[in-house]
C-alpha positions as CSV (number, residue, x, y, z in Angstrom):
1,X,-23.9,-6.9,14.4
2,X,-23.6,-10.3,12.7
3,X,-21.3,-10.8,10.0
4,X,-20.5,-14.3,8.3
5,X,-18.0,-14.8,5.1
6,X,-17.0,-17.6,3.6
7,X,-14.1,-17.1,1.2
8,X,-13.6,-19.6,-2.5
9,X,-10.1,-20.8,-2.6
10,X,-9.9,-19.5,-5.8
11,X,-6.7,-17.7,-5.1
12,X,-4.9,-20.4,-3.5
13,X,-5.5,-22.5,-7.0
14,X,-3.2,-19.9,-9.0
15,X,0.4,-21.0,-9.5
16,X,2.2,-17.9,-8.7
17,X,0.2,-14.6,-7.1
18,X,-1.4,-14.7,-4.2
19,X,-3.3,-11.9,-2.8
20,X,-0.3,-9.1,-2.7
21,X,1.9,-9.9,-5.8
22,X,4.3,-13.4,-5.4
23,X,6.6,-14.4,-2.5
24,X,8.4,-17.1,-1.4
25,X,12.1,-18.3,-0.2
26,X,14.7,-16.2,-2.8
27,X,16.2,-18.2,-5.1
28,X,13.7,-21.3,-4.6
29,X,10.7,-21.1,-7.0
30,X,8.9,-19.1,-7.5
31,X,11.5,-16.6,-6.7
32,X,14.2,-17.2,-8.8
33,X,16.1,-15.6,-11.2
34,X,14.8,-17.5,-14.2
35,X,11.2,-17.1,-13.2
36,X,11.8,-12.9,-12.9
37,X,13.4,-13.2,-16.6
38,X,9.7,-14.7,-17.8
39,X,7.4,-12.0,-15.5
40,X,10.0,-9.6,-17.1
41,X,9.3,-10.9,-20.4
42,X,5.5,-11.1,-19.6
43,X,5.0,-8.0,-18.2
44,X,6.6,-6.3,-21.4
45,X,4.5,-8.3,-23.7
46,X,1.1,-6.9,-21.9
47,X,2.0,-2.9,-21.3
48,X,3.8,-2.7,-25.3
49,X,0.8,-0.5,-26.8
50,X,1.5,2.0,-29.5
51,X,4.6,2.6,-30.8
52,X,6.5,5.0,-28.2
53,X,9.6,3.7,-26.3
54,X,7.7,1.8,-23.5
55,X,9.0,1.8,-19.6
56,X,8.9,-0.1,-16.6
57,X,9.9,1.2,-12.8
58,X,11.7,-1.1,-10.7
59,X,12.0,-0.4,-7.0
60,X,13.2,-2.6,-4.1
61,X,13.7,-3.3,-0.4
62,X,16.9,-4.0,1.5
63,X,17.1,-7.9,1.2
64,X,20.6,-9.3,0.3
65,X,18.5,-11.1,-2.6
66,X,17.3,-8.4,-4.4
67,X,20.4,-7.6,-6.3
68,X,19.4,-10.7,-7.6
69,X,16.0,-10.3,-8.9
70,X,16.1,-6.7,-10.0
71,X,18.8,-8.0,-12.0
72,X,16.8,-11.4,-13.9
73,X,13.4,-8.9,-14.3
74,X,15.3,-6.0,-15.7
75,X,17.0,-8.5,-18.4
76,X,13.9,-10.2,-18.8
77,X,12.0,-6.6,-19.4
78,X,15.3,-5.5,-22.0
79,X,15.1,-8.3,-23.7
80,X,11.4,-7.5,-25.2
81,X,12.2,-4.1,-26.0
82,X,11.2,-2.1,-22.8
83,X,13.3,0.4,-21.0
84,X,13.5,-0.1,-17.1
85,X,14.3,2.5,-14.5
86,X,16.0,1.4,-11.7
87,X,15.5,3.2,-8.3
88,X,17.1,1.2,-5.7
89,X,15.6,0.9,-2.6
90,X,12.5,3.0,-1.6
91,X,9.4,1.8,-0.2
92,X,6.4,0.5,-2.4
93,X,4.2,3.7,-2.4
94,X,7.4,5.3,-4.0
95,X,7.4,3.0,-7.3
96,X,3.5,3.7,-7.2
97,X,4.1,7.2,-7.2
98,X,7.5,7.6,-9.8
99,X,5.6,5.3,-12.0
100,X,3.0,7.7,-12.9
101,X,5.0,10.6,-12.4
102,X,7.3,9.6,-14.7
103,X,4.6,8.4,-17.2
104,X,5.7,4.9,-17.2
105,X,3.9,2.0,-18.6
106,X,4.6,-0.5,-15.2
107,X,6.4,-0.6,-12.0
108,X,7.6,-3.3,-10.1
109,X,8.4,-3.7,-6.5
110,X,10.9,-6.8,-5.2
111,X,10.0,-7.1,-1.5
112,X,8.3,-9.6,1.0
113,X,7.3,-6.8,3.2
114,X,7.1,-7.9,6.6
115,X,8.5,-11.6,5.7
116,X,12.1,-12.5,7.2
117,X,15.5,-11.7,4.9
118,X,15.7,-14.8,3.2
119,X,12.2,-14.5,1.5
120,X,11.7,-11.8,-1.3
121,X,8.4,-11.0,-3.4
122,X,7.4,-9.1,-5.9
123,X,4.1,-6.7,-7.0
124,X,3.4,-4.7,-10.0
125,X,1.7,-1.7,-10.6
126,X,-0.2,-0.6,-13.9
127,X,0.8,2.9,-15.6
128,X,-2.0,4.4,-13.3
129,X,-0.8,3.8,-9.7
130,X,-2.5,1.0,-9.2
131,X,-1.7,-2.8,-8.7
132,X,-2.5,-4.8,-10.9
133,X,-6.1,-6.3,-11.4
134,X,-6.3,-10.3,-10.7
135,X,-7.1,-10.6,-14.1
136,X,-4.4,-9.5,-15.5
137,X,-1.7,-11.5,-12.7
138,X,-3.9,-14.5,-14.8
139,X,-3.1,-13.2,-18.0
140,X,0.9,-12.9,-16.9
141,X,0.7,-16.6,-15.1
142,X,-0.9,-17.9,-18.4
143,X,2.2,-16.3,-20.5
144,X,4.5,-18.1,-18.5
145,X,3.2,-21.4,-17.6
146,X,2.0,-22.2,-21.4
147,X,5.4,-20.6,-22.8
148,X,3.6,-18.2,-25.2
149,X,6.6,-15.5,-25.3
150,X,9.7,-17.7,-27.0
151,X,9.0,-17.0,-30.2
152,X,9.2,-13.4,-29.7
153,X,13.1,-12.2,-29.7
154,X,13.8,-8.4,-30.6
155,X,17.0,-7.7,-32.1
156,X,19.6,-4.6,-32.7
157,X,17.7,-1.0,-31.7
158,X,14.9,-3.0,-30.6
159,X,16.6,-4.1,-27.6
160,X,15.9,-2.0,-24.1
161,X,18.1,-0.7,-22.0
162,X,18.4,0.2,-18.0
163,X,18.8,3.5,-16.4
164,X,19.4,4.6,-12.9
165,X,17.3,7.4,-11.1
166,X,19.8,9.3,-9.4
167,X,17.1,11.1,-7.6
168,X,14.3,8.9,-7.3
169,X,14.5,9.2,-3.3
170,X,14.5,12.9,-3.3
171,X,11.1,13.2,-5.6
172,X,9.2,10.7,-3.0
173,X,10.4,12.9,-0.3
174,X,8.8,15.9,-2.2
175,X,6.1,14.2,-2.8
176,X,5.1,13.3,0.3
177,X,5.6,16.4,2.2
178,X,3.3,18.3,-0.4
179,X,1.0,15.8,1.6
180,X,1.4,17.6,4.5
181,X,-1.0,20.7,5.2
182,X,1.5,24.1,4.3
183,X,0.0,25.5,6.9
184,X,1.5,23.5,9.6
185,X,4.9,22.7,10.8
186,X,6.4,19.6,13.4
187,X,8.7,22.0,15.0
188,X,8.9,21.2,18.5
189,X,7.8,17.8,18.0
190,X,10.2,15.3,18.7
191,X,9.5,11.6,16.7
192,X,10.8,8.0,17.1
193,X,11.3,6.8,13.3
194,X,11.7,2.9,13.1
195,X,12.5,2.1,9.5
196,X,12.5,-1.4,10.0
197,X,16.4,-1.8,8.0
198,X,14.2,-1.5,5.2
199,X,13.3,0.2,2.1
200,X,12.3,3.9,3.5
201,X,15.6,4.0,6.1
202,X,16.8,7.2,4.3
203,X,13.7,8.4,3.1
204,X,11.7,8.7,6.0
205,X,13.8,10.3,8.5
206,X,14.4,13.0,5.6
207,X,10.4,13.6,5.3
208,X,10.0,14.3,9.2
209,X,13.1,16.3,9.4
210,X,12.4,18.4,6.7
211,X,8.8,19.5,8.1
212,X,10.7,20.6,11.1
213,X,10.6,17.5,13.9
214,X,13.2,16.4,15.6
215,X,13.5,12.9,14.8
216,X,15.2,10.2,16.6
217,X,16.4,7.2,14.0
218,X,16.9,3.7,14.8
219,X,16.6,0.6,12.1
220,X,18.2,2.1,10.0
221,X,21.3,0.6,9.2
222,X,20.5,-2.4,6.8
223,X,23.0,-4.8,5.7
224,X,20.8,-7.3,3.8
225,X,20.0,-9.3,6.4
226,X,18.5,-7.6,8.9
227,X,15.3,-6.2,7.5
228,X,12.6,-6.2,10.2
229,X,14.5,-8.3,12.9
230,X,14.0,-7.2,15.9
231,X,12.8,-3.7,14.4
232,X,10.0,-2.0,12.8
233,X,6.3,-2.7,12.6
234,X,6.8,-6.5,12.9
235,X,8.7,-5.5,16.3
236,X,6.9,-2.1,18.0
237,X,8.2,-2.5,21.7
238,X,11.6,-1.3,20.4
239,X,9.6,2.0,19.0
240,X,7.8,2.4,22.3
241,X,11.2,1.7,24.7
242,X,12.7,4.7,22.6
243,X,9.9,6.8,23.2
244,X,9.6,6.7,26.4
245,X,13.3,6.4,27.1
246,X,13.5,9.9,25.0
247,X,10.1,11.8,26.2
248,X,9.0,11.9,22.4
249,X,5.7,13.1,21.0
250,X,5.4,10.1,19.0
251,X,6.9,6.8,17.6
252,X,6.2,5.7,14.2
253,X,7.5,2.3,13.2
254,X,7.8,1.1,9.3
255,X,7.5,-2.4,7.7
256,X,9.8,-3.6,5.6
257,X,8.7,-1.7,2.2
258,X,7.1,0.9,4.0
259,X,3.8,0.6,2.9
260,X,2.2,-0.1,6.3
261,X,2.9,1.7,9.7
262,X,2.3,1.2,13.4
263,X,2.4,4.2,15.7
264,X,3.2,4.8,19.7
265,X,1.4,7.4,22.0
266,X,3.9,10.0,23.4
267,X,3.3,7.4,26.9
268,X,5.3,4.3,24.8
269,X,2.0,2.4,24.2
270,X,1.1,1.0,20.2
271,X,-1.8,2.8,19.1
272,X,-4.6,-0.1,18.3
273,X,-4.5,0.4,14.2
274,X,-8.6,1.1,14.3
275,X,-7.9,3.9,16.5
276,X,-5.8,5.4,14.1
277,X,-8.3,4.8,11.1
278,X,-10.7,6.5,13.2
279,X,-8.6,9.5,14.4
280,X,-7.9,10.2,10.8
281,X,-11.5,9.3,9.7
282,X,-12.8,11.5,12.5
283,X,-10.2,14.5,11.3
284,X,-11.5,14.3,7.5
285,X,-15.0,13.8,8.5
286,X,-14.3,17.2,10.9
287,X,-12.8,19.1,7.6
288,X,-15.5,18.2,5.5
289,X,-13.3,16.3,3.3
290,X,-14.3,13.0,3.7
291,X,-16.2,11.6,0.2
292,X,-19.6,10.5,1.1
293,X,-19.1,10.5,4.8
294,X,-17.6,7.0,4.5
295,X,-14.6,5.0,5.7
296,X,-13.5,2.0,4.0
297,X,-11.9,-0.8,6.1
298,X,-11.7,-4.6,6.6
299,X,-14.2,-7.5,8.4
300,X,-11.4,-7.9,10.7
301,X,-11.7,-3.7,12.0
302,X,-13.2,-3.5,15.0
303,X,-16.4,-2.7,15.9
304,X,-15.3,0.0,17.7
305,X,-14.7,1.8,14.2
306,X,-18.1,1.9,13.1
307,X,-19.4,3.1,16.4
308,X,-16.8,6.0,16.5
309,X,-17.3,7.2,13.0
310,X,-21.5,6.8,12.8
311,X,-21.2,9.1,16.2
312,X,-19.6,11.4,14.2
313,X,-21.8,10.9,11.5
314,X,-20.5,8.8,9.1
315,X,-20.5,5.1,8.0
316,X,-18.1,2.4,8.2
317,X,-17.8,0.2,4.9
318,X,-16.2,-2.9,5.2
319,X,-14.5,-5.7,2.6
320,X,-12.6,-8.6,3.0
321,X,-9.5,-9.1,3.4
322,X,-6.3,-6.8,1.7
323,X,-5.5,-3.9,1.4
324,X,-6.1,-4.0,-2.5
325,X,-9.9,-4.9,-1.7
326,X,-10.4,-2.0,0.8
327,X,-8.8,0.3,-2.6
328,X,-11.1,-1.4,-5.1
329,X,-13.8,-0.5,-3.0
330,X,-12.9,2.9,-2.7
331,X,-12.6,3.4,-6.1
332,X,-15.8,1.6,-7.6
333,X,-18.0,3.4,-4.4
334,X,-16.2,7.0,-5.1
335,X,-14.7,7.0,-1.4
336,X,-11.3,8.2,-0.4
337,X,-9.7,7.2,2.5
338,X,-9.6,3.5,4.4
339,X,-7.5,0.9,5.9
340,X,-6.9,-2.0,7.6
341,X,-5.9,-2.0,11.2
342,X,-2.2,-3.8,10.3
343,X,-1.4,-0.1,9.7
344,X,-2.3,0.0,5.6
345,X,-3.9,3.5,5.5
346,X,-5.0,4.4,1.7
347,X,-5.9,8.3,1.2
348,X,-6.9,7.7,-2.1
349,X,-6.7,11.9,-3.0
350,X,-2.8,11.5,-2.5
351,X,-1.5,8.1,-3.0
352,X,-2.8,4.5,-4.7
353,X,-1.9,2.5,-1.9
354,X,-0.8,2.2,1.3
355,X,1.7,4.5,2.5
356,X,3.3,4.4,5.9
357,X,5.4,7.7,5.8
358,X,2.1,9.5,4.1
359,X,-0.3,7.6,6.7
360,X,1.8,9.1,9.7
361,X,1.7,12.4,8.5
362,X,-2.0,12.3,8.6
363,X,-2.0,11.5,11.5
364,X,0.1,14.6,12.7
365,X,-2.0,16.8,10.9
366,X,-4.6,15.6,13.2
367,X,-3.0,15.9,16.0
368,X,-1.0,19.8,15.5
369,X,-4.2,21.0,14.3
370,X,-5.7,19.3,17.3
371,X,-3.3,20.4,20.3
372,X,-4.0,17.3,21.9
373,X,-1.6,13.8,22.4
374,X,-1.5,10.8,20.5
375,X,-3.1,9.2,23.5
376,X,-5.9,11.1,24.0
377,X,-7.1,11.3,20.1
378,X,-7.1,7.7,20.3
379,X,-9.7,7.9,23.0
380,X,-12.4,8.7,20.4
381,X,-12.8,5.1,19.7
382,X,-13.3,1.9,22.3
383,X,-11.8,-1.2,21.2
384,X,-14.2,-4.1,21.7
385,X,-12.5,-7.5,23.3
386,X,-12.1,-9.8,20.3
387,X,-11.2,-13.7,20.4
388,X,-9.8,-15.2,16.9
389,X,-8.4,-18.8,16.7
390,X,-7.3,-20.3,13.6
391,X,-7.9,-24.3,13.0
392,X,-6.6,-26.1,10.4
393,X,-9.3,-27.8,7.9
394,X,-9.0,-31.0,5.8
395,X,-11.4,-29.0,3.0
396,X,-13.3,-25.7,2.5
397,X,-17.4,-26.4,2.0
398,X,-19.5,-23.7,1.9
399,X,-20.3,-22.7,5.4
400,X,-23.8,-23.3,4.8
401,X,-23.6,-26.8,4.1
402,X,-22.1,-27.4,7.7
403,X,-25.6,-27.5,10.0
404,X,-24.2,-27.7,13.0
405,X,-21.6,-25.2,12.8
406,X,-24.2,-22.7,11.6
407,X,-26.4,-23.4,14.5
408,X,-23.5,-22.8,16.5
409,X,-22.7,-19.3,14.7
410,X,-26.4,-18.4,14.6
411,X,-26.3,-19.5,19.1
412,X,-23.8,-16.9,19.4
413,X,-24.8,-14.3,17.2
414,X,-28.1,-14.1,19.1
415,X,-26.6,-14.2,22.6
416,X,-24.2,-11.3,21.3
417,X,-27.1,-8.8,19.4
418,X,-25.9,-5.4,18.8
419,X,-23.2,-5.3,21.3
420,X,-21.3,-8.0,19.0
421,X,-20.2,-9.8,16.1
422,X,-19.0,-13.0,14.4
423,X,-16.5,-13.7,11.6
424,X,-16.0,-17.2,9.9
425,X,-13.7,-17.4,6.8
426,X,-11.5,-19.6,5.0
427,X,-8.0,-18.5,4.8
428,X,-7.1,-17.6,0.9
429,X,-3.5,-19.1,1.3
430,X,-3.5,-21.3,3.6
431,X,-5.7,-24.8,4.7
432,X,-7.2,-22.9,7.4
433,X,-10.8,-21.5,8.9
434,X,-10.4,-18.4,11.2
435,X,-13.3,-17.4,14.0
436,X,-13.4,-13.9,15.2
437,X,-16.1,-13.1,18.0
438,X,-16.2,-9.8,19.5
439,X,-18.6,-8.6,21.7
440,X,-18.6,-6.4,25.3
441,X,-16.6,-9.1,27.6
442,X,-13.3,-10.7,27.1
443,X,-14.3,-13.5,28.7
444,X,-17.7,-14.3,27.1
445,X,-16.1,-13.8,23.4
446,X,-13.4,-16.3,24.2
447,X,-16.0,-19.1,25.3
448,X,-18.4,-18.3,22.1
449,X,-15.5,-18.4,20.0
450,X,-14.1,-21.9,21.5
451,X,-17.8,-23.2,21.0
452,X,-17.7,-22.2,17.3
453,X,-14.1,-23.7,16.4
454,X,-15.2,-26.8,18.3
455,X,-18.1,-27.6,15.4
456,X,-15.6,-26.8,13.0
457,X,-13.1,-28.9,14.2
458,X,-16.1,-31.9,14.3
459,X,-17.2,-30.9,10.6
460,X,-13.5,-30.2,8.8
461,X,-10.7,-30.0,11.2
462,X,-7.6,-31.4,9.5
C-alpha cells in the first residue's frame, strides 16, 4: 500500500491560526490580552445576525494565564454588543456541547492542550458544534490585521454583558453519561483517571463514578502551573504505574482540555491509539451501527487499521492530518465515527469533536458488553513496525519536482508491495519534511526510511 502526500504551506502563511485554533507563549503575541480584545471584537462582528440578543460560550483550561485571556475576549465580545457565558474550566468537547445546547451563536475555548503552562491558545466553535471553517479563521484574521472594526462602538443598552454558568460542569457530566449504553453499568470495574491538572479534573472522575466504577484519581490537583507535567496523556507511564500498582481494569489518561485520551490495559501497558480506533470500530461495525461500514482516520494510522476493520468487513478512509480533517470528512462522506491514533476519537452521533471522557466510555461499552480485557480486545489489530524521521528543509517544492527522491520513494514502495507503505509530507507549521515507512520488519523499514530522508536531505535539507 503506497501512499505519497505532499502538503502546500498554505497554512503556515496565515498570521494567526494554525491548524487547531491560535497558540503561542501567553502574554507574548499572538496571545495577548489586546489581541483577544480584537478576536473578541471580530468574532462578535461575524455571528451578529438578526436582531435577537446574540451569545458566545467561553470555556477554559487550568493555565495560570487564562484568567487573563478569558478576561480581554470577554470585554472584547461586550464591547460589540454580545453576551458571553463564562464556564470556567471544562474540557473543549464541553464548550462544543453547551454551545449548542444552550443555543448560542459561538464558543470559545482558551487552552494549548497538550503544550506546557506558560503557552495558552485558543479555538472557536460556530453555533452548530463545530469549529470553525478555515475560511472563516481568514475572514476573523482579515478583521484584525486591516483594522476594519474601530469604527464600530455600541453605546448604552447596546453594550453586552457576562454571566457565569453555575452548572455548566454538571450538564457535560449529564451529557456524557447519556452516551453510555442504559443498559450497562461499570460496577465492579475499578479505573485509573489521569486528568492531566487540567480542564476535566472534576468532571471526569464524576462521569465514571456516577456509572458505578470505582475510580482511582490522580492529576487532579491543578494550581496553574502544573497542567500536564509529569501527568496525563503527554505522560502515560504514571497511568500505567497506578494501574498496576492498584490491580485496576483500566487506566484512562486526559490531555490538558480533554479532548484526546490515551488508555492502559488492566496489565499497565498504553494501548497503541489504532488499536483503540479499531476495537471501537470493530464494536460499531458488530452493532450494525457503523454508517457505511467505514472508519475515518489519519495517513499517519497504521496499517494495521485497515487490515483489522476490511477483516471485519469494513473500509478504512483516511485524510491528512487533524483531527478537524478526519470530522470534515465524516461529515461531507455521511460517516460517523474516526480518529487519529494521538487518542482524538470523533463519534460524530454524540459529539462534534473529540472527546476523551466520551471516547473512553466507548471503549467500556466494548469491553462490558464484551466480557473480555482491555488487552485482549486490542488483540484484534497488529501493529505494523513503522520508522518516521523528521529533517528540516531550506524550501517545500512539490515532491514531484525532486527526481531523485521520487525514485527513491518509488525503490521502496516496490520492495515493500502490499505488506507496506510510504508517507512523505511537508509539515504545515513548521520548516520540515516527515518520512513514514511501514512495512512487516523493524529493521527493513528503518533502512528504507534512512534511504528516503537521505535524497531529501541532498535535494532540500536546511
Amino acid at each position: 500500500m503506497a501512499v505519497r502526500l505532499s502538503e502546500k504551506a498554505s497554512e503556515s502563511s496565515r498570521r494567526l491560526f494554525g491548524t487547531d485554533g491560535i497558540r503561542g507563549v501567553a502574554n507574548v503575541w499572538p496571545m495577548t490580552g489586546e489581541l483577544m480584545l480584537q478576536l473578541g471584537r471580530a468574532v462578535a462582528y461575524l455571528i451578529k445576525r438578526g436582531h435577537h440578543r446574540h451569545r458566545v460560550v467561553i470555556g477554559k483550561d487550568t493555565r495560570l494565564s487564562g484568567y487573563m485571556l478569558e478576561t480581554a475576549l470577554a470585554s472584547g465580545l461586550c464591547s460589540m454588543g454580545v453576551d458571553v457565558l463564562l464556564c470556567g474550566p471544562l474540557p473543549t468537547p464541553a464548550i462544543s456541547n453547551l454551545t449548542v445546547s444552550m443555543r448560542a451563536d459561538a464558543g470559545a475555548v482558551i487552552s494549548a492542550s497538550h503544550n506546557p503552562y506558560d503557552d495558552n491558545g485558543i479555538k472557536f466553535f460556530s453555533a452548530d458544534g463545530f469549529k470553525l471553517p478555515d475560511e472563516v479563521e481568514a475572514e476573523i484574521e482579515d478583521l484584525i490585521v486591516n483594522d476594519k472594526l474601530q469604527h464600530l462602538r455600541p453605546t448604552a443598552t447596546s453594550i453586552g454583558k457576562a454571566h457565569r454558568i453555575d452548572d455548566a460542569a454538571g450538564r457535560y457530566i449529564v451529557y456524557v453519561k447519556n452516551t453510555f449504553p442504559a443498559k450497562l453499568t461499570l460496577e465492579g470495574l475499578t479505573i485509573v483517571v489521569d486528568c492531566g491538572h487540567g480542564a476535566a479534573y472534576k468532571v471526569a472522575p464524576a462521569v465514571f463514578e456516577e456509572l458505578g466504577a470505582k475510580v482511582i484519581v490522580i492529576g487532579n490537583s491543578p494550581d496553574g502551573k502544573n497542567i500536564n507535567r509529569g501527568f496525563g496523556a503527554l505522560h502515560p507511564e504514571t497511568m500505567c504505574k497506578a494501574v498496576k500498582k492498584t490491580g485496576a481494569n483500566l487506566g484512562v489518561a486526559l490531555d490538558g482540555d480533554a479532548d484526546r485520551v490515551v488508555v492502559s490495559d488492566e496489565q499497565g501497558n498504553v494501548v497503541h491509539g489504532d488499536a483503540v480506533i479499531a476495537i471501537c470500530g470493530l464494536d460499531l461495525l458488530k452493532r450494525k451501527a457503523l454508517a457505511k461500514r467505514t472508519v475515518v482516520a489519519t495517513v499517519m494510522s497504521n496499517m494495521g487499521l485497515d487490515k483489522a476493520i476490511e477483516k471485519a468487513g469494513g473500509r478504512v478512509v483516511r485524510t491528512k492530518v487533524g483531527d478537524r480533517y478526519v470530522v470534515e470528512e465524516m461529515r461531507n462522506g455521511g460517516y460517523v465515527f474516526g480518529g487519529e491514533q494521538s487518542g482524538h476519537l470523533v463519534f460524530l452521533d454524540s459529539a462534534t469533536t473529540g472527546d476523551g471522557t466520551l471516547a473512553a466510555l466507548a471503549l467500556l461499552s466494548a469491553m462490558v458488553q464484551s466480557g473480555k480485557p482491555i488487552s485482549e480486545l486490542a488483540r484484534c489489530m497488529e501493529v505494523f513496525p513503522q520508522a518516521q524521521l523528521g529533517l528540516q528543509v531550506k524550501s517545500k517544492p512539490e515532491l514531484g519536482s525532486l527526481p531523485g527522491v521520487m525514485r527513491a520513494i518509488r525503490d521502496v514502495e516496490k520492495k515493500l508491495g502490499d505488506s507496506g507503505r510510504v508517507l512523505v509530507r511537508y509539515s504545515g507549521t513548521e520548516p520540515k519534511v516527515r518520512v513514514l515507512v511501514e512495512g512487516p520488519g523493524k529493521k527493513a523499514v528503518e533502512v528504507y526510511a534512512g534511504q528516503i530522508a537521505a535524497e531529501l536531505k541532498r535535494a532540500i535539507g536546511a
